[in-house]
Residue frames as a rotation matrix with the C-alpha (Angstrom) as fourth column:
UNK 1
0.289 -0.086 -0.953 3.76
0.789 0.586 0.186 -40.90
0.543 -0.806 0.237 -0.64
UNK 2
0.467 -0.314 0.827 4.02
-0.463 -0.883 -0.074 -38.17
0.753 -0.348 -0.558 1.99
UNK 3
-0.082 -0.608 -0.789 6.40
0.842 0.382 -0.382 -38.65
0.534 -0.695 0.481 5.12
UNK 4
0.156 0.240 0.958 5.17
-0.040 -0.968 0.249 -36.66
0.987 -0.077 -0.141 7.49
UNK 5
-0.941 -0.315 -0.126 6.74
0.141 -0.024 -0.990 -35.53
0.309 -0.949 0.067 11.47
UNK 6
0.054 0.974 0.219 3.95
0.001 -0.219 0.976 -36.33
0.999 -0.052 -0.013 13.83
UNK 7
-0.571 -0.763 -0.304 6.16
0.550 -0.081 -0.831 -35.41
0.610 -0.641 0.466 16.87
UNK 8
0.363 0.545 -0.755 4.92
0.837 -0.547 0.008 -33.12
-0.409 -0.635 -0.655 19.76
UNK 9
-0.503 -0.359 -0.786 7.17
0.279 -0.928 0.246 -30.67
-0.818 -0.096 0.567 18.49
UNK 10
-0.802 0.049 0.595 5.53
0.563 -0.270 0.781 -30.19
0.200 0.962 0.189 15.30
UNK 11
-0.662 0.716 -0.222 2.30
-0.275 -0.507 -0.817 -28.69
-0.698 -0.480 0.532 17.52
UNK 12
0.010 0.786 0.619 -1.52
0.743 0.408 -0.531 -29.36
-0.670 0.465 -0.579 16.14
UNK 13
0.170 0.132 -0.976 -1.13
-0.526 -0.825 -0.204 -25.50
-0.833 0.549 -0.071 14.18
UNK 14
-0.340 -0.821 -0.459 1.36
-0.823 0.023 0.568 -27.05
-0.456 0.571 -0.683 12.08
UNK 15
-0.858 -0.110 0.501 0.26
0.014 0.972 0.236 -30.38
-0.513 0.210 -0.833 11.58
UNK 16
0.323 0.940 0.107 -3.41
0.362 -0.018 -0.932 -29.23
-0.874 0.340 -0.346 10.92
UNK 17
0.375 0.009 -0.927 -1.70
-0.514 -0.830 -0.216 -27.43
-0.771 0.558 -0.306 8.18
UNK 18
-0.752 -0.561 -0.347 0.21
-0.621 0.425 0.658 -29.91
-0.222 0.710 -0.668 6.69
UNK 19
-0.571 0.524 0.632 -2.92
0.257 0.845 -0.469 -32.07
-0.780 -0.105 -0.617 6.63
UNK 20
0.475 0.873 0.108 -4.59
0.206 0.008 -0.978 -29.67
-0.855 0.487 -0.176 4.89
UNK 21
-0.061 -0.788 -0.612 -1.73
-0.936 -0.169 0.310 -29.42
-0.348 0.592 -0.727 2.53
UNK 22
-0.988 0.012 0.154 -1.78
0.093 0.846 0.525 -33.54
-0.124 0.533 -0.837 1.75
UNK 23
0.148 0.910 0.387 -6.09
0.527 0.258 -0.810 -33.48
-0.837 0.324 -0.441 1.39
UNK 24
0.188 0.166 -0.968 -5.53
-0.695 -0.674 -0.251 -30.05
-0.694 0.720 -0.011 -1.27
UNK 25
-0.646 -0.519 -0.560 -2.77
-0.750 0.292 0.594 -32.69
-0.145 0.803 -0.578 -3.18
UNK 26
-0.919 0.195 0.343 -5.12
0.235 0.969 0.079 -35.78
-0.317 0.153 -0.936 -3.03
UNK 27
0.237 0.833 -0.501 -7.95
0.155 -0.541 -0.826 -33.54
-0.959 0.118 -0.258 -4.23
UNK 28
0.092 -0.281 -0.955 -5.92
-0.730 -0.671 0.127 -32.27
-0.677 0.686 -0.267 -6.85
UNK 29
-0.832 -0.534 0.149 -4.55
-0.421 0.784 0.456 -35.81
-0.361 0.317 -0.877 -8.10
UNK 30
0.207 0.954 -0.217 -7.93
-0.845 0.286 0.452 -37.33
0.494 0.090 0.865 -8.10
UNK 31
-0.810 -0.583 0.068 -7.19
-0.567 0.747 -0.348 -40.23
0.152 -0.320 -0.935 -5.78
UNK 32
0.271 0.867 0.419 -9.35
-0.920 0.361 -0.150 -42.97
-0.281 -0.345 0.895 -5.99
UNK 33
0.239 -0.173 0.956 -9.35
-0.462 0.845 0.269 -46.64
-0.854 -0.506 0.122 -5.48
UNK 34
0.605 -0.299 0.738 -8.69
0.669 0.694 -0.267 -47.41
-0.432 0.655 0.620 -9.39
UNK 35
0.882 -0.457 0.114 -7.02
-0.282 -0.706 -0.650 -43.88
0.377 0.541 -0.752 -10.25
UNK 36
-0.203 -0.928 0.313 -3.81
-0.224 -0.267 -0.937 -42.45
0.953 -0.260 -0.154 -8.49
UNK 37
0.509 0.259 -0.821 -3.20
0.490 0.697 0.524 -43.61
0.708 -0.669 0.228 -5.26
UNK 38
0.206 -0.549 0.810 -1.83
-0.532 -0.758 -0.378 -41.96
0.821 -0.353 -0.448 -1.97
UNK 39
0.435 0.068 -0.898 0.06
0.539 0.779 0.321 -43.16
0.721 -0.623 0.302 1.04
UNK 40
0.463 -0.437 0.771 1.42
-0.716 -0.697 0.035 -41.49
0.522 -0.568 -0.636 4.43
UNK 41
0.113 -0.454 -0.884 4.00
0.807 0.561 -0.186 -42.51
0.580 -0.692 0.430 6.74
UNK 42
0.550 -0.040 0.834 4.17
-0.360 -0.913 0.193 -40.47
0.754 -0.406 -0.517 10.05
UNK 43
0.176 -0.905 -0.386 7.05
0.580 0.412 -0.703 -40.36
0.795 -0.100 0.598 12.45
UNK 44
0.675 -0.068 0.735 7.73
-0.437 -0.839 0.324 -39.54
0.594 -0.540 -0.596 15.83
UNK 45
-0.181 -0.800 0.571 9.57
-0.849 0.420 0.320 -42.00
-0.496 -0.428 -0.756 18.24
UNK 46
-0.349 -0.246 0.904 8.21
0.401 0.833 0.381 -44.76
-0.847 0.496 -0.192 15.74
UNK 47
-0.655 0.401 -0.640 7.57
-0.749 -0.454 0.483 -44.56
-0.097 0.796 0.598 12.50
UNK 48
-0.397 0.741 0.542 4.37
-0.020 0.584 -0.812 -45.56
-0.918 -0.333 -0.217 11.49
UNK 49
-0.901 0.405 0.152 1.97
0.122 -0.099 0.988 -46.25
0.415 0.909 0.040 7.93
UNK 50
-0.542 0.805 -0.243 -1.33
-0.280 -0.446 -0.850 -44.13
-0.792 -0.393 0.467 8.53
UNK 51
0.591 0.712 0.380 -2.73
0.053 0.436 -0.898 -46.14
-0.805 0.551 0.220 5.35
UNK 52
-0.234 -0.865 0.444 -0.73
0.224 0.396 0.890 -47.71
-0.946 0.308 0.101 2.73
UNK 53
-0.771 0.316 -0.553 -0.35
-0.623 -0.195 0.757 -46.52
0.132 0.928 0.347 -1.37
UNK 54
-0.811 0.515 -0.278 -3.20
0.102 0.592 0.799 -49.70
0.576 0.620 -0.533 -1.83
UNK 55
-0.304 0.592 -0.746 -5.48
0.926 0.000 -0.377 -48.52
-0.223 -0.806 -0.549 0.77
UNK 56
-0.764 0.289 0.576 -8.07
0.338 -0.582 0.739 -45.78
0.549 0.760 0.348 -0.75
UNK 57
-0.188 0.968 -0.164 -11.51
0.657 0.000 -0.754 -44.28
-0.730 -0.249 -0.636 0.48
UNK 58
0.584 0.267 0.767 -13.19
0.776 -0.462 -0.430 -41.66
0.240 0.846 -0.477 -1.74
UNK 59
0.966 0.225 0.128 -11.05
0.202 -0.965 0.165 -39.43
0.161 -0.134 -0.978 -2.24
UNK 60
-0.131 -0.807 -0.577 -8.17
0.543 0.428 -0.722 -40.67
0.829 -0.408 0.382 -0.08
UNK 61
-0.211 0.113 0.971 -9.61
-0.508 -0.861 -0.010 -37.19
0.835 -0.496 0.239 2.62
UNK 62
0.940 0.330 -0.090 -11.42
-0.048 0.388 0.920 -39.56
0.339 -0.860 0.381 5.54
UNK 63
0.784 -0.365 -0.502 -8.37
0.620 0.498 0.606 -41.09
0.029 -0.787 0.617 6.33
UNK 64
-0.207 -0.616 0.760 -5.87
0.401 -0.762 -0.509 -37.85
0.893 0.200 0.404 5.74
UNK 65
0.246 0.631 0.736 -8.49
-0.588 -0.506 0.630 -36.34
0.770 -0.588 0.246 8.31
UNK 66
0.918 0.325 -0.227 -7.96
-0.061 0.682 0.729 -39.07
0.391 -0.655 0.646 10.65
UNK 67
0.115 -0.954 -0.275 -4.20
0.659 0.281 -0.697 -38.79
0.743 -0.101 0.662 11.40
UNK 68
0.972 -0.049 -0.231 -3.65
0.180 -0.480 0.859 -37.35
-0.153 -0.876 -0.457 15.16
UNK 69
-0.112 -0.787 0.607 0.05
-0.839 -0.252 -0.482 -35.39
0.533 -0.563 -0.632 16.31
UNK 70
0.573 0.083 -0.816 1.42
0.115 0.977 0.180 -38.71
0.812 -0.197 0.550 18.27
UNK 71
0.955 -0.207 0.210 3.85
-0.188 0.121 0.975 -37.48
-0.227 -0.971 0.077 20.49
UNK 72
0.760 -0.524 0.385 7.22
0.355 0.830 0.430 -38.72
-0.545 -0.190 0.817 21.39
UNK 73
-0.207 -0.972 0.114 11.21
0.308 0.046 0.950 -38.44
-0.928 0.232 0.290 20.23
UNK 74
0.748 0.081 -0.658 12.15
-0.574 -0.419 -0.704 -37.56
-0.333 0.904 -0.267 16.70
UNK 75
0.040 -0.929 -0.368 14.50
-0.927 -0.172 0.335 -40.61
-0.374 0.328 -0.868 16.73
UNK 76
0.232 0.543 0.807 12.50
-0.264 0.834 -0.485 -43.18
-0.936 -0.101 0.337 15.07
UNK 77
0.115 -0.185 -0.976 13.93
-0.961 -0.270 -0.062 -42.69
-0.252 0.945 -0.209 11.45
UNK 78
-0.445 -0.668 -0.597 15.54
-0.871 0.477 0.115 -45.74
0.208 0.571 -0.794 11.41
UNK 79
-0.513 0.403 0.758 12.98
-0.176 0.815 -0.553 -47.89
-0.840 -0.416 -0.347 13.15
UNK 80
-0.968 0.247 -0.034 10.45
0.054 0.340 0.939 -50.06
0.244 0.907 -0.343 10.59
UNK 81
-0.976 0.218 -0.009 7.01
-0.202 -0.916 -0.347 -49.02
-0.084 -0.337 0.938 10.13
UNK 82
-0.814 0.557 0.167 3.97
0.526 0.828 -0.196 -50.67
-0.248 -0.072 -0.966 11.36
UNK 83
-0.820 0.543 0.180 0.99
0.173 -0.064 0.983 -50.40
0.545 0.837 -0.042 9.92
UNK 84
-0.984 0.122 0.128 -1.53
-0.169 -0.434 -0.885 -47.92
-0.053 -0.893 0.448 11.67
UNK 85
-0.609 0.786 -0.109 -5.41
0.746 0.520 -0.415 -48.72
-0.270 -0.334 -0.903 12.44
């Protein structure tokens, strides 16, 4: 499970990096839809699930790729986290 700041401040440099930091690990792991499984939560003024440990594609990469920099506060920690499209 990664937890990852998708704040403005983190900037797209940064964030592209960590992204490609979580695809390298979900490469490495072999995630797939009966193996090992991966999930992300990203945080900025809410926190959010960008796709949930039981949610797979090949790979787990499409939807790793698919997470945007949101924006917004860094004081969502404590808020509960809805489940992202």
């Amino acid at each position: 499970m990664f937890v990852v700041d998708s704040s403005g401040s983190i900037g797209d440099f940064y964030f592209n990096n960590i992204k490609t930091y979580m695809k390298d690990v979900v490469r490495e792991l072999g995630a797939t839809e009966r193996g090992h499984h991966v999930g992300v939560v990203t945080f900025s003024e809410f926190p959010r699930f960008e796709f949930e440990l039981t949610h797979q594609d090949v790979e787990g990469k499409v939807s790793v790729g698919r997470i945007r920099v949101r924006g917004g506060g860094e004081f969502g920690l404590n808020r509960r986290p809805t489940l992202g499209s």
